[in-house]
C-alpha positions in Angstrom: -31.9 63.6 -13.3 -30.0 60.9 -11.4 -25.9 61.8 -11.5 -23.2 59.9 -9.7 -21.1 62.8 -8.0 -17.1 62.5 -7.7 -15.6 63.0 -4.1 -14.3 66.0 -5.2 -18.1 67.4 -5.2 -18.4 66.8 -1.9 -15.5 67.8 -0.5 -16.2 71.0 -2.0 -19.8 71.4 -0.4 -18.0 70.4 2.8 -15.6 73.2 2.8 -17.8 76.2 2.1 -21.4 77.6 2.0 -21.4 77.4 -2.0 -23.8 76.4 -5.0 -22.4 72.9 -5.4 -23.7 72.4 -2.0 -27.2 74.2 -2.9 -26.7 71.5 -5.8 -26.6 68.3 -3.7 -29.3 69.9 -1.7 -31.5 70.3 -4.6 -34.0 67.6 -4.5 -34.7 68.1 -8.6 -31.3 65.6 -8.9 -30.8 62.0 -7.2 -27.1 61.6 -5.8 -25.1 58.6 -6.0 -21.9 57.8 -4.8 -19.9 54.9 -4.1 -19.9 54.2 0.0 -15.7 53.8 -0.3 -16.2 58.1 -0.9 -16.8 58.0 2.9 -13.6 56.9 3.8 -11.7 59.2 1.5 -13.6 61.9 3.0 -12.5 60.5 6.6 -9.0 60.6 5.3 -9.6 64.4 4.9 -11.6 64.8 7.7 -8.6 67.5 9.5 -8.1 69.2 6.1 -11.6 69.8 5.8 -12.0 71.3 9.3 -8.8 73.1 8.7 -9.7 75.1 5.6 -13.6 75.5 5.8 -13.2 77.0 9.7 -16.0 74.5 10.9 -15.4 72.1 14.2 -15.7 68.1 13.2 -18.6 68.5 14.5 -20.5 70.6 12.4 -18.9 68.8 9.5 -20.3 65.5 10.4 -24.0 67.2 11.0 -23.1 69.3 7.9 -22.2 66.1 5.9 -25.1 64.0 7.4 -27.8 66.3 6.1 -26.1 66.2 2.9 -26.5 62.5 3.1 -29.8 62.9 3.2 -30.0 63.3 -0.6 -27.2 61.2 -1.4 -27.6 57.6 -2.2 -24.7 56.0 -1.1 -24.2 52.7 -2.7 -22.2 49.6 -1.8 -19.4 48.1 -3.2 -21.4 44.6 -4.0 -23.8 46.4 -5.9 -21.0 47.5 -8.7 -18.2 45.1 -8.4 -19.8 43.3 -11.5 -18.6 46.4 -13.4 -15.3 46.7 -12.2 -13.5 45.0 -14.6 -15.1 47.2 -17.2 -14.2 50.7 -15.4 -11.2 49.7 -15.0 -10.6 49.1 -18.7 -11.9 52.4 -19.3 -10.1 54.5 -16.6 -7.6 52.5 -15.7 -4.5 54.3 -17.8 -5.9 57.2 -16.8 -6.7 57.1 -13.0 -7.0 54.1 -11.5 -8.3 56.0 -8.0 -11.5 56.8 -10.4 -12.5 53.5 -11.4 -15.4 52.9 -8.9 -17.4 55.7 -10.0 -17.1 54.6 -13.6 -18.1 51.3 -12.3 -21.3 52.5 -10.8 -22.2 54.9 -13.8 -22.1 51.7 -15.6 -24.1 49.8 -12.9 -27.4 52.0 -12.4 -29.4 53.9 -15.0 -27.8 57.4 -14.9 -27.4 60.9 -16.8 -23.3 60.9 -15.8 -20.9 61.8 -13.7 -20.5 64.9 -11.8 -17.1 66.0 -11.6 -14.2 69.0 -12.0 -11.4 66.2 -12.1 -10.4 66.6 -15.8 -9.2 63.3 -16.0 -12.6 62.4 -16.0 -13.1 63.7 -19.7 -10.0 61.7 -21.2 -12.3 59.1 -21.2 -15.9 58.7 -23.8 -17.8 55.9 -22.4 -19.5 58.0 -19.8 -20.9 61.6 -19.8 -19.1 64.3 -17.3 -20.6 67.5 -15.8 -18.8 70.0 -14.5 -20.6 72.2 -11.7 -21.0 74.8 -14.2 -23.4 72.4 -16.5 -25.3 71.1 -13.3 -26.3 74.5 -12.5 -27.4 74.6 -16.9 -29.3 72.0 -16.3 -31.4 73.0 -13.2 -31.9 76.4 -14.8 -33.0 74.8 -17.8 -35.2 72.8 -16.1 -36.9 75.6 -14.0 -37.3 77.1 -17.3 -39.3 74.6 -18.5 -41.1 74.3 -15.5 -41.9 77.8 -15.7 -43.2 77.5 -19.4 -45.3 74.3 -18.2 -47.3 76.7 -15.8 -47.8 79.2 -18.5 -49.4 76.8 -21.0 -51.7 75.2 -17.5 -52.8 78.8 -16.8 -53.6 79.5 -20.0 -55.6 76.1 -20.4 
């Protein structure tokens, strides 16, 4: 399942030891993000540090293996969609059009986000944290059924 993830999502695995960053660690998805999410995460770099205890340090290594399933992807690759997004988010929040703009550049399942802003929209699908984990146990479910029948055969 290939899902473009909002910066909120990886703030979030930043902060704490939690299942959204099990999630982006979880090689059964493929991560995209626009490449401009690295700055905004700069901009926070001090809250981050502040509020998950970590040095900056351990962030960056922390957020550099995290990187290591992310696909980060530059602007030039989406800025055909732009105009588009912005059509689409732009009365809504124009901070979010970039990730609207990718999700309409590359073949994808959605958007991962907890931004609720996000769902005032209908052109592209939103997941919330809570229906990313769904869908991984659903797919281990299936997986699991898949070895049953192969056992059996």
């Amino acid at each position: 399942m290939k899902l473009i993830i909002d910066t909120n999502v990886l703030i979030s695995s930043l902060l704490k030891d939690s299942t959204t960053r099990e999630l982006l660690l979880n090689e059964s998805f493929e991560f995209y993000l626009p490449e401009i999410v690295m700055s905004e995460v700069k901009k926070y770099l001090h809250y981050i540090i502040q509020k998950s205890g970590k040095t900056e340090e351990e962030i960056k290594k922390l957020l550099n293996i995290l990187l290591e399933n992310l696909n980060l992807v530059p602007i030039k690759e989406y800025e055909k969609d732009m105009d588009e997004a912005l059509k689409i988010m732009g009365k809504i929040d124009e901070k979010e059009t970039e990730f609207i703009a990718l999700s309409l550049s590359i073949t994808n399942d959605g958007i991962w986000s907890n931004d609720k802003h996000f769902n005032e929209q209908t052109k592209i699908i939103i997941y919330k944290t809570v229906d990313v984990i769904n869908l991984l146990e659903k797919k281990s479910q299936s997986q699991d059924i898949e070895k049953k029948i192969n056992k059996k055969l």
